[in-house]
Residue frames as qw, qx, qy, qz and C-alpha x, y, z in Angstrom:
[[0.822, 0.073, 0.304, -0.476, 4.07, -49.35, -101.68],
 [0.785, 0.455, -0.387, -0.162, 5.59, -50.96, -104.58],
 [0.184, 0.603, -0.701, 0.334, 8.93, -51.66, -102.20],
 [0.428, -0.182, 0.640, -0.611, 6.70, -53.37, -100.06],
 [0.926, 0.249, 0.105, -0.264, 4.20, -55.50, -102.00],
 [0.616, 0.463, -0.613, 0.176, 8.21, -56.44, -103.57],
 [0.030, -0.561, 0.683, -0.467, 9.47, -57.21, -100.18],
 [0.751, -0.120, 0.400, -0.512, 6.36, -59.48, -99.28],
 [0.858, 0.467, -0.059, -0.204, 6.61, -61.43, -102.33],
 [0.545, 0.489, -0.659, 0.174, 10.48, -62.08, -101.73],
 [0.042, 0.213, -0.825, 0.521, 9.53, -63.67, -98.09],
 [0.661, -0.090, -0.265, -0.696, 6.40, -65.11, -98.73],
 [0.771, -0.089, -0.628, 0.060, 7.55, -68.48, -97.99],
 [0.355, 0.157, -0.546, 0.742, 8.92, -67.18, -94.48],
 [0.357, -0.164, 0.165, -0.905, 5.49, -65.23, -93.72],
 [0.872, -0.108, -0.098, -0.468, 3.46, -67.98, -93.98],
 [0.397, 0.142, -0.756, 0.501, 5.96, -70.16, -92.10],
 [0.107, -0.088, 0.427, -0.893, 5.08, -67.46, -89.10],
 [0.649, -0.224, -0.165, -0.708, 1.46, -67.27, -89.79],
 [0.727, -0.212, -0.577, -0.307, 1.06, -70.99, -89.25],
 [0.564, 0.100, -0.674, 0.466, 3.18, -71.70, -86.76],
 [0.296, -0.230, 0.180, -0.910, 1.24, -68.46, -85.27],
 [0.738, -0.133, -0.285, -0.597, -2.20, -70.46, -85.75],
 [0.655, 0.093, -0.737, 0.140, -0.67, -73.71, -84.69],
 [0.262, 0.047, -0.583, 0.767, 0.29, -72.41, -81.32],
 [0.507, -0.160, -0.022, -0.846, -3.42, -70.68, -81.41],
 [0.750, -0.148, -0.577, -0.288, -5.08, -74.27, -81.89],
 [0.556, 0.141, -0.683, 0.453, -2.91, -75.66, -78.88],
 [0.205, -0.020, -0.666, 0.717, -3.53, -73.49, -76.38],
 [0.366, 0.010, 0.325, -0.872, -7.30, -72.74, -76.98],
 [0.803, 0.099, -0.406, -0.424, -8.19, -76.12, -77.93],
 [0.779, -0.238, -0.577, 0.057, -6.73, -78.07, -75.35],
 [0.440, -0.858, -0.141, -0.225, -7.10, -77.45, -71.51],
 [0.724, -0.423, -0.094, 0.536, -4.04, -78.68, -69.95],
 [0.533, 0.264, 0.075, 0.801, -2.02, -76.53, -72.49],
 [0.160, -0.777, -0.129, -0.594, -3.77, -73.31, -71.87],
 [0.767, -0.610, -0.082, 0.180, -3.41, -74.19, -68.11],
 [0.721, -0.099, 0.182, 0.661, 0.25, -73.87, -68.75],
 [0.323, 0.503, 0.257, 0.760, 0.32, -70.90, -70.75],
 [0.199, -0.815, -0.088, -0.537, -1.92, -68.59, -68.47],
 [0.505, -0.854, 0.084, 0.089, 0.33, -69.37, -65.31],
 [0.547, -0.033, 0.143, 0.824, 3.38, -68.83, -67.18],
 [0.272, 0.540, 0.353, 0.714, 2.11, -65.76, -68.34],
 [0.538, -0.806, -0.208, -0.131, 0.87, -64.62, -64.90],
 [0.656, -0.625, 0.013, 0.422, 4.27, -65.17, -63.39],
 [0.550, 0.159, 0.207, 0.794, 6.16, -63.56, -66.17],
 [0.171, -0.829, -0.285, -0.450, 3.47, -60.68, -65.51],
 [0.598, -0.754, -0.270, 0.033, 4.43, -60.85, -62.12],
 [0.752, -0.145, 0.090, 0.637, 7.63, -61.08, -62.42],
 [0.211, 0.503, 0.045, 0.837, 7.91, -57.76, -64.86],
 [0.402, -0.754, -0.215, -0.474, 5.32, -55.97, -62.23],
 [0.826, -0.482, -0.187, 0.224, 7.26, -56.99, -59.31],
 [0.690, 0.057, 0.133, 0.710, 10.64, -55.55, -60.98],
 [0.165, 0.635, 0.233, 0.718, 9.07, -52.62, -62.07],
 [0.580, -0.811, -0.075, 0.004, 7.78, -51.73, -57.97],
 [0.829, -0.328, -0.052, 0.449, 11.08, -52.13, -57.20],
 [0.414, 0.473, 0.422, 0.653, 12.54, -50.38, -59.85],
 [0.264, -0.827, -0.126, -0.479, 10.18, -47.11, -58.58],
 [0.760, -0.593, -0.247, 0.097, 11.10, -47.59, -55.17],
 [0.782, -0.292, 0.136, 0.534, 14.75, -47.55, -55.43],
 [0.242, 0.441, 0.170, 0.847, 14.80, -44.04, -58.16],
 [0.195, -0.764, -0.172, -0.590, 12.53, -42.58, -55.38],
 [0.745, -0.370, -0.325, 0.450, 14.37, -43.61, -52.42],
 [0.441, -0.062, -0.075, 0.892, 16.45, -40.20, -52.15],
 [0.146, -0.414, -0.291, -0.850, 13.45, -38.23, -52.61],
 [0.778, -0.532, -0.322, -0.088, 11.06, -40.33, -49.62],
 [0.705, 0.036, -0.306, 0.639, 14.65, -39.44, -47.82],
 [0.080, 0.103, -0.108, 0.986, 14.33, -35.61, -48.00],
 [0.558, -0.596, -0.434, -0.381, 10.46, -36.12, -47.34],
 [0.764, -0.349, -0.417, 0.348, 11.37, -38.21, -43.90],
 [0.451, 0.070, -0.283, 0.844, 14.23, -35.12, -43.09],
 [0.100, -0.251, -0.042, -0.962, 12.11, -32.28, -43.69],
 [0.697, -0.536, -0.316, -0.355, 8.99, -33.88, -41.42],
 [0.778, -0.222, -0.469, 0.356, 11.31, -35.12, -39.02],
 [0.298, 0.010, -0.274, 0.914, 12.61, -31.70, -38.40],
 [0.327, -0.441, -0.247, -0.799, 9.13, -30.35, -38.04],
 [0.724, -0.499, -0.460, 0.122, 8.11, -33.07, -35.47],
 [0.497, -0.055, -0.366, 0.785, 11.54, -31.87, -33.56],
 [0.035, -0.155, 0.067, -0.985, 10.69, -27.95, -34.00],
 [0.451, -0.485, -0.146, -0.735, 7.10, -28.60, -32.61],
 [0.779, -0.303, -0.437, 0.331, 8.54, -30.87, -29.55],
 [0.481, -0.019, -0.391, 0.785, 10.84, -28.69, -28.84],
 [0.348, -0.433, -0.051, -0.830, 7.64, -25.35, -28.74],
 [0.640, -0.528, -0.485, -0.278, 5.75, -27.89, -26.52],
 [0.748, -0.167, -0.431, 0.477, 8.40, -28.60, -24.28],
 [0.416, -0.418, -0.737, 0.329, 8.64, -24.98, -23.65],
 [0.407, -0.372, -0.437, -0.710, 5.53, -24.44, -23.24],
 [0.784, -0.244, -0.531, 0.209, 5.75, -27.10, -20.39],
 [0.643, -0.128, -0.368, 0.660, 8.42, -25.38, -18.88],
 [0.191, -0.509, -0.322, -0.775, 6.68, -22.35, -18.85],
 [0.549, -0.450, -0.173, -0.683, 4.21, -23.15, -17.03],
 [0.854, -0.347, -0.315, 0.227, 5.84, -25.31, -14.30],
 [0.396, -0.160, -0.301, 0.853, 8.39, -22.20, -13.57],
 [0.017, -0.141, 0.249, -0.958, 5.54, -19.72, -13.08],
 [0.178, -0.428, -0.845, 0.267, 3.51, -20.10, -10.63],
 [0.338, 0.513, 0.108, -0.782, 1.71, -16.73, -11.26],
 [0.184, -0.003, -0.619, -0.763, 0.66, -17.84, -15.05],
 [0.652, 0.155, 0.425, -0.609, -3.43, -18.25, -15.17],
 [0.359, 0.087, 0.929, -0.033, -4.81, -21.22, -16.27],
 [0.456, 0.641, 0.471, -0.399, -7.90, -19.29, -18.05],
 [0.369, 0.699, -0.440, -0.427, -5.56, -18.78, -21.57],
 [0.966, 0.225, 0.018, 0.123, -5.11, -22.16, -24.13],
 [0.598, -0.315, 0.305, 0.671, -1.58, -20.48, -24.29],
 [0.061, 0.795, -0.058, -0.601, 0.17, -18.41, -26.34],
 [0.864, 0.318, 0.388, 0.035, 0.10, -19.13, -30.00],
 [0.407, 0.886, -0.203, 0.091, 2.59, -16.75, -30.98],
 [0.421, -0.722, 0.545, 0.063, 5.25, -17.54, -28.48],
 [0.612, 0.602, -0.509, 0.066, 8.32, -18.13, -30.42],
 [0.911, -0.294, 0.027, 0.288, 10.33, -21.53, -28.73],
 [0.096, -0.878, 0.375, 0.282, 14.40, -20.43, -28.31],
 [0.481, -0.260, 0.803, 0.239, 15.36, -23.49, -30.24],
 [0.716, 0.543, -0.018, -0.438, 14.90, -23.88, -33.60],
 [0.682, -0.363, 0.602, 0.204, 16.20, -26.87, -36.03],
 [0.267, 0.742, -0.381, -0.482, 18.27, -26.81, -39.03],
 [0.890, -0.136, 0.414, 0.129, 18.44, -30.42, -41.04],
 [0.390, 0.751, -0.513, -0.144, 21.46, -30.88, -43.45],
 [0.988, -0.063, 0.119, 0.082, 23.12, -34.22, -44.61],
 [0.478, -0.658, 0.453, 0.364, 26.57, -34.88, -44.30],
 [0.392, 0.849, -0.295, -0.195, 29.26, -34.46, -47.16],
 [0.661, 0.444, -0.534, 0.286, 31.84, -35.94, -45.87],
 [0.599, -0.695, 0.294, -0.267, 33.54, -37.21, -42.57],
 [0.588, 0.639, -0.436, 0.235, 36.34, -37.70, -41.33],
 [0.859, -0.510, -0.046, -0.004, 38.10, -40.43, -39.02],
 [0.611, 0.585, -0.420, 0.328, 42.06, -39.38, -39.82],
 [0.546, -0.041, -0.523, 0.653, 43.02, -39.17, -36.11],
 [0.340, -0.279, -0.527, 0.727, 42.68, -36.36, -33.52],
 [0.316, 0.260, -0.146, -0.901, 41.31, -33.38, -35.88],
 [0.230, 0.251, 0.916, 0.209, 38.31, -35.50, -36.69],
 [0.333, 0.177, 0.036, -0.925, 35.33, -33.75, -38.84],
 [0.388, 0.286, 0.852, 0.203, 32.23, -33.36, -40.39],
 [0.177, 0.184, -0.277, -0.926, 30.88, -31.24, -43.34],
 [0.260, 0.482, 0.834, 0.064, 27.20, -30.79, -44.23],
 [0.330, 0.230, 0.622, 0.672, 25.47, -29.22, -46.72],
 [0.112, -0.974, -0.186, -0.068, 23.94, -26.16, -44.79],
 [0.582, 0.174, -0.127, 0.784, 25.78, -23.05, -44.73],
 [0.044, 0.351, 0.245, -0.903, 25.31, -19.04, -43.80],
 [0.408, -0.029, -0.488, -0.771, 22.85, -18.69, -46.61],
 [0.527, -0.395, -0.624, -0.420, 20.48, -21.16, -44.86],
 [0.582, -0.734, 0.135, -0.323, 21.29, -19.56, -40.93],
 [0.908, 0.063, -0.303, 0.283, 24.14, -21.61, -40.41],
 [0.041, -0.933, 0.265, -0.239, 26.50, -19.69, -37.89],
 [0.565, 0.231, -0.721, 0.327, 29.67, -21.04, -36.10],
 [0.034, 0.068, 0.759, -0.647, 28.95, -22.32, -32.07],
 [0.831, -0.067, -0.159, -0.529, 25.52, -23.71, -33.30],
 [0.572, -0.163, 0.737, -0.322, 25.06, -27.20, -31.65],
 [0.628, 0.155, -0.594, -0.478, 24.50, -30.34, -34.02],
 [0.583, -0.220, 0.732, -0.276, 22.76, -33.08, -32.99],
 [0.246, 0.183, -0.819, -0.485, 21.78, -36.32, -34.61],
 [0.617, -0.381, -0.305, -0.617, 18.67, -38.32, -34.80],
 [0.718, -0.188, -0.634, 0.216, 20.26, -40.24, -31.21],
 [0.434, -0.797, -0.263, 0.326, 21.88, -37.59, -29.76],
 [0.011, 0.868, -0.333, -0.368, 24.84, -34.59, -29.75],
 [0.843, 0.437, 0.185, 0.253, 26.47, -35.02, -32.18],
 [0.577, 0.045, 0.018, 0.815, 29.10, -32.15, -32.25],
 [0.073, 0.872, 0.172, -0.453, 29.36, -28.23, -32.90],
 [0.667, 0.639, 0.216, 0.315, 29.76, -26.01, -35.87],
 [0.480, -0.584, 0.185, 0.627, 33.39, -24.23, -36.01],
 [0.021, -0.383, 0.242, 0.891, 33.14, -22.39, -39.50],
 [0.501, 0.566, 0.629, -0.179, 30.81, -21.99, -42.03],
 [0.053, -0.125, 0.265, 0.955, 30.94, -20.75, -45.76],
 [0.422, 0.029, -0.155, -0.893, 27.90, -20.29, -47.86],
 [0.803, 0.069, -0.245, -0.539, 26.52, -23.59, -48.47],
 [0.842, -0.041, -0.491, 0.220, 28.55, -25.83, -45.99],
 [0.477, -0.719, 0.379, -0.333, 29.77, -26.03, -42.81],
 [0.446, 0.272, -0.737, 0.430, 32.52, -27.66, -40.89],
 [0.468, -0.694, -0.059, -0.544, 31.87, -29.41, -37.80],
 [0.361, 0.454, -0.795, 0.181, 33.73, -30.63, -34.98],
 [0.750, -0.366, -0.504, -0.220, 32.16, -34.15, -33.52],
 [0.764, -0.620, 0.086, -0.158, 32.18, -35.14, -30.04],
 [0.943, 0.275, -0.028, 0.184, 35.06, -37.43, -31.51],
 [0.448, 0.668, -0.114, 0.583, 37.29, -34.73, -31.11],
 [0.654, -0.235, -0.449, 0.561, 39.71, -33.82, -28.50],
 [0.134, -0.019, -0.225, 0.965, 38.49, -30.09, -28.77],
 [0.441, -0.564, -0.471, -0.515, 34.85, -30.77, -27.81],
 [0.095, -0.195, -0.670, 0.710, 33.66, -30.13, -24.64],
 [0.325, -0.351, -0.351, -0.805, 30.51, -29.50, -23.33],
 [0.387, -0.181, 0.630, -0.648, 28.69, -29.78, -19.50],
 [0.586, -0.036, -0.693, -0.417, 27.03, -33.03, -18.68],
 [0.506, -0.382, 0.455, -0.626, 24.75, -34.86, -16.15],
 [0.031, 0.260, 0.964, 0.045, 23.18, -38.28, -15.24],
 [0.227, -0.297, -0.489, -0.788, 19.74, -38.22, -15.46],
 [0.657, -0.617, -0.431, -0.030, 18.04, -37.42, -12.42],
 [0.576, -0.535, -0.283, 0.549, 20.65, -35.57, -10.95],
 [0.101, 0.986, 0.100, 0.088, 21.94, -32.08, -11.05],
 [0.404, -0.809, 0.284, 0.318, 25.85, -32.29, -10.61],
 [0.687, 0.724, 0.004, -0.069, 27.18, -31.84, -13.57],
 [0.665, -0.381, 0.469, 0.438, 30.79, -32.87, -15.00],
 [0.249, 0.708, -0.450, -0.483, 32.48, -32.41, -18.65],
 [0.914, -0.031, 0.387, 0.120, 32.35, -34.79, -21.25],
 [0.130, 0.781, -0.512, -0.334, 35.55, -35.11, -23.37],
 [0.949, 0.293, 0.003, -0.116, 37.25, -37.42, -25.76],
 [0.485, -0.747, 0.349, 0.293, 40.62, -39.23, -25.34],
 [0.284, 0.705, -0.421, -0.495, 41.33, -40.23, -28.80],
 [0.208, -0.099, 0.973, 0.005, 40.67, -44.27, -28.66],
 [0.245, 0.222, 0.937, -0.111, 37.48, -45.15, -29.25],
 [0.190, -0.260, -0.386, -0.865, 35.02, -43.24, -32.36],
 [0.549, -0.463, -0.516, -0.466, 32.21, -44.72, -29.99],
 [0.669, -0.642, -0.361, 0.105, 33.28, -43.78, -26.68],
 [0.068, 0.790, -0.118, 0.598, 33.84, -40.35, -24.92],
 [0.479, -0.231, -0.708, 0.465, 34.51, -39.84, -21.21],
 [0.353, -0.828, -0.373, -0.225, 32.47, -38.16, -18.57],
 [0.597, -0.118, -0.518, 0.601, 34.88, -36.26, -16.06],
 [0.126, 0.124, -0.390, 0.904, 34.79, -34.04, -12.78],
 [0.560, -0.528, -0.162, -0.617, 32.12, -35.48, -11.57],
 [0.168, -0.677, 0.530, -0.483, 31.93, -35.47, -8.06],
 [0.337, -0.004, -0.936, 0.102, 32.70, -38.80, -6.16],
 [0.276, 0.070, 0.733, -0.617, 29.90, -38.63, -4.02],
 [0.683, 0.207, -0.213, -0.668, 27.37, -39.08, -7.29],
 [0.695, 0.080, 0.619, -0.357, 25.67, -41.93, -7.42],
 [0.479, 0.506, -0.491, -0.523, 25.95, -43.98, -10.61],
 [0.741, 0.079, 0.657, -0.118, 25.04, -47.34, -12.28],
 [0.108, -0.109, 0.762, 0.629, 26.31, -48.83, -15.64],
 [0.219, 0.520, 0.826, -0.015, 23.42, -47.96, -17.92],
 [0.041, 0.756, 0.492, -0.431, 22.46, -44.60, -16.80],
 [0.415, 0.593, 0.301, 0.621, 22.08, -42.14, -19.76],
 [0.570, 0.027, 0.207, 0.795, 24.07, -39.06, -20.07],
 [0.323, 0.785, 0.475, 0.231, 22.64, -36.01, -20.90],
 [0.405, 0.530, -0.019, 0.745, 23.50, -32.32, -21.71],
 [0.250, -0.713, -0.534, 0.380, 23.03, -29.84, -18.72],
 [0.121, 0.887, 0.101, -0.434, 24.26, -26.09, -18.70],
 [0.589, 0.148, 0.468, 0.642, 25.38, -25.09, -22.55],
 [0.135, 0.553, -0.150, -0.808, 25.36, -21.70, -24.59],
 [0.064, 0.264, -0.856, -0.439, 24.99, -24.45, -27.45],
 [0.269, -0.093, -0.958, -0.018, 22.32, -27.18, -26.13],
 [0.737, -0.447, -0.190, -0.470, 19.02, -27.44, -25.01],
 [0.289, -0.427, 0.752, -0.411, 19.33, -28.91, -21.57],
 [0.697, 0.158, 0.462, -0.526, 18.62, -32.68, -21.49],
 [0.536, 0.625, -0.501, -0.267, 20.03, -33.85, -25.14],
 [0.971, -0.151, 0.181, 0.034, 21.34, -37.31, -24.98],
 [0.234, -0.703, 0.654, 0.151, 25.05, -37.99, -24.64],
 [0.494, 0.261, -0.828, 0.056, 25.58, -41.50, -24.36],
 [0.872, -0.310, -0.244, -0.288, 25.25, -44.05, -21.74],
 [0.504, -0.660, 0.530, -0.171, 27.25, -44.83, -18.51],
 [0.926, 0.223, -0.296, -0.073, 29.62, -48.04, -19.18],
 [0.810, -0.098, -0.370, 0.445, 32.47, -48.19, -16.69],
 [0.410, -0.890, 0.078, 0.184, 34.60, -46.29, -14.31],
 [0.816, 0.332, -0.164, 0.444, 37.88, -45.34, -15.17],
 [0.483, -0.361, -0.277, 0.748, 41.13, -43.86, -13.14],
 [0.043, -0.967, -0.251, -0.012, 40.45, -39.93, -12.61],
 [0.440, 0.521, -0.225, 0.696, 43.43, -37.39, -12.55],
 [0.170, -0.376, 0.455, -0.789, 41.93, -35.66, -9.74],
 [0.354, -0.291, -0.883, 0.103, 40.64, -38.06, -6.50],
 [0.314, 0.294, 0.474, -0.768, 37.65, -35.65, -5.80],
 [0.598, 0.346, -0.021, -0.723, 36.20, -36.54, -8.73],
 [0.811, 0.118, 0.538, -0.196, 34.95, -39.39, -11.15],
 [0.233, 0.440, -0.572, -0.651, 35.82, -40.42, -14.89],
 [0.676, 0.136, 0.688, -0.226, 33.55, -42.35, -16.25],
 [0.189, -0.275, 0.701, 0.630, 33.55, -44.03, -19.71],
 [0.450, 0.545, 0.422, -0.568, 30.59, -43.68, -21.95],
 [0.602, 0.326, 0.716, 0.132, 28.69, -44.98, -24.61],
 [0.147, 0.147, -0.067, -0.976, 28.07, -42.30, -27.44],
 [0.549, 0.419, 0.591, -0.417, 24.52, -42.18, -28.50],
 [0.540, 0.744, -0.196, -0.342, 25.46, -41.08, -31.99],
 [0.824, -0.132, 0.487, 0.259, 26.97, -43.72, -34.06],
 [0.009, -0.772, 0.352, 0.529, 29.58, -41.78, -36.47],
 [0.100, -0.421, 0.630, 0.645, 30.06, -44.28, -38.57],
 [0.191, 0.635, 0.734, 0.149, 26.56, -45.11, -39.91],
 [0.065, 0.763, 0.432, -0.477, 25.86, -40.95, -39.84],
 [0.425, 0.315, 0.639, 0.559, 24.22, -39.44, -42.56],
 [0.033, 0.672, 0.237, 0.701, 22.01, -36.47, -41.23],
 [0.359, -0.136, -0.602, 0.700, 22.14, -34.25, -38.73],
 [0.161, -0.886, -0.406, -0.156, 19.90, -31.06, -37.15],
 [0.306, 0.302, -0.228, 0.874, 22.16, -27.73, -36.69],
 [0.210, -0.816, -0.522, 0.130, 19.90, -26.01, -33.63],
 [0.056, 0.497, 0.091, 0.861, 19.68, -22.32, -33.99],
 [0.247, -0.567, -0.621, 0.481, 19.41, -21.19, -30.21],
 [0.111, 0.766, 0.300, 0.558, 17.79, -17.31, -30.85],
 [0.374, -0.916, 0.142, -0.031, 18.50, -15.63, -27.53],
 [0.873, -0.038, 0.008, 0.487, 22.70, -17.05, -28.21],
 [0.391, 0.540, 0.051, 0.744, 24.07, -13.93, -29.63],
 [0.269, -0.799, -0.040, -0.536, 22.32, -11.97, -26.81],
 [0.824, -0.561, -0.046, -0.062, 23.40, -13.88, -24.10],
 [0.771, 0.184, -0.162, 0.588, 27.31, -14.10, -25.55],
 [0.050, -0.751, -0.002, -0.659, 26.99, -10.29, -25.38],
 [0.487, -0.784, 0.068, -0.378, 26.41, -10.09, -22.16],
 [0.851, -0.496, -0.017, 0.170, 28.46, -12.51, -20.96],
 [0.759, 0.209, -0.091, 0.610, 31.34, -11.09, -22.57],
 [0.110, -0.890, 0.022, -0.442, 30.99, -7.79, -20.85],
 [0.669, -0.728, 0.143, 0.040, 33.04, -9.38, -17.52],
 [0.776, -0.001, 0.262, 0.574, 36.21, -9.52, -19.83],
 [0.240, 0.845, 0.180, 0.443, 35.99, -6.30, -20.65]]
């Protein structure tokens, strides 16, 4: 106390400087209107201004959180599209099912979706990848299908615990049956090693019908839901073999903006490899 009542007493002349100048500035601005005018909308916008900064501010520390919200709905929406769908199909291939059941609420869809955001990716040349940040610990297996929120996006070729490797469409050792939409003859798209944003469509047959435009899609796969967006029809190009077409195509996935993906987890895969490997026996 004593240090203090000393400390006042050696800046006395300085405190009561403050004071007045305090008071002064009091008189001014609540004794005459203009000034006060002046004071409460500077003070408003410097309000605003901090309040404005501070929204932002929130926005931009919760941005990566409203991210993994956005993923983890988005992959619900998918996983309860993909039950409707079939559901759909269901009931448009049997023509014995009765009508007098809402459906079955247990029936398990064969597609289920895994979301995971990429790690890393790579455009070095021919072996292009991408790694994301599911592994075997969260169902991750190798020859799962990835797609992105446009379209295919690639498959998964190894997997440790908490990552996976995948190789994109991009790559000269994808492959994977494709149609137009509306039709049913189906061709192979592959990738010659030019363009990150354009694959080619080939061995389809020259008698298909086609128009720059028409969209791409997946048909028979061990990998893919039938139906998946490719890409988009954009030109003809020369064929190796003159029974068939080669057409050049758009991709729907744009590799270098991609940030998350959906691993699909097909449940009848393992059963169906099985069997099919039994004619190599």
């Amino acid at each position: 106390m004593k240090n203090l009542i000393s400390f006042i007493l050696r800046h006395s002349s300085w405190l009561v400087a403050i004071l007045l100048v305090a008071f002064s500035f009091y008189l001014v601005f609540t004794q005459n209107a203009y000034q006060r005018s002046v004071y409460l909308t500077s003070a408003n916008n410097v309000s605003g201004w901090f309040s404005e900064t501070s929204d932002k501010l929130t926005i931009f520390f919760n941005l990566n959180r409203t991210n993994k919200e956005l993923v983890v709905r988005n992959t619900e929406l998918v996983n309860e599209l993909q039950k409707l769908k079939s559901f759909i199909d269901g009931m448009q291939t049997d023509s014995t099912k009765t009508n007098a059941f809402a459906g079955d609420s247990t029936q398990m869809p064969q597609f289920s979706f895994i979301p995971a955001n990429v790690t890393n990716i790579s455009f070095s040349g021919p072996n292009n990848f991408i790694t994301v940040n599911k592994g075997s610990s969260d169902g991750v297996k190798p020859d799962m299908g990835v797609v992105s929120q446009n379209g295919v996006a690639g498959v998964v070729l190894t997997v440790s615990e908490n990552y996976s490797l995948i190789i994109p469409i991009i790559n000269p050792k994808f492959r994977v049956s494709a149609k137009l939409k509306g039709t049913e003859n189906t061709g192979s798209i592959s990738w010659n090693g030019n363009k990150l944003s354009i694959a080619q469509l080939g061995e389809l047959p020259k008698h298909q019908v086609f128009q720059k435009g028409d969209t791409v899609l997946t048909s028979f796969s061990r990998i893919f839901p039938k139906d998946i967006i490719i890409g988009f029809v954009r030109e003809q190009v020369s064929s190796k073999d003159d029974n068939f077409n080669t057409l050049n195509i758009s991709l729907a996935t744009d590799f270098s903006s991609l940030k998350s993906v959906w691993v699909i987890d097909d449940k009848y895969y393992q059963e169906q490899k099985q069997l099919e490997s039994t004619l190599q026996q």
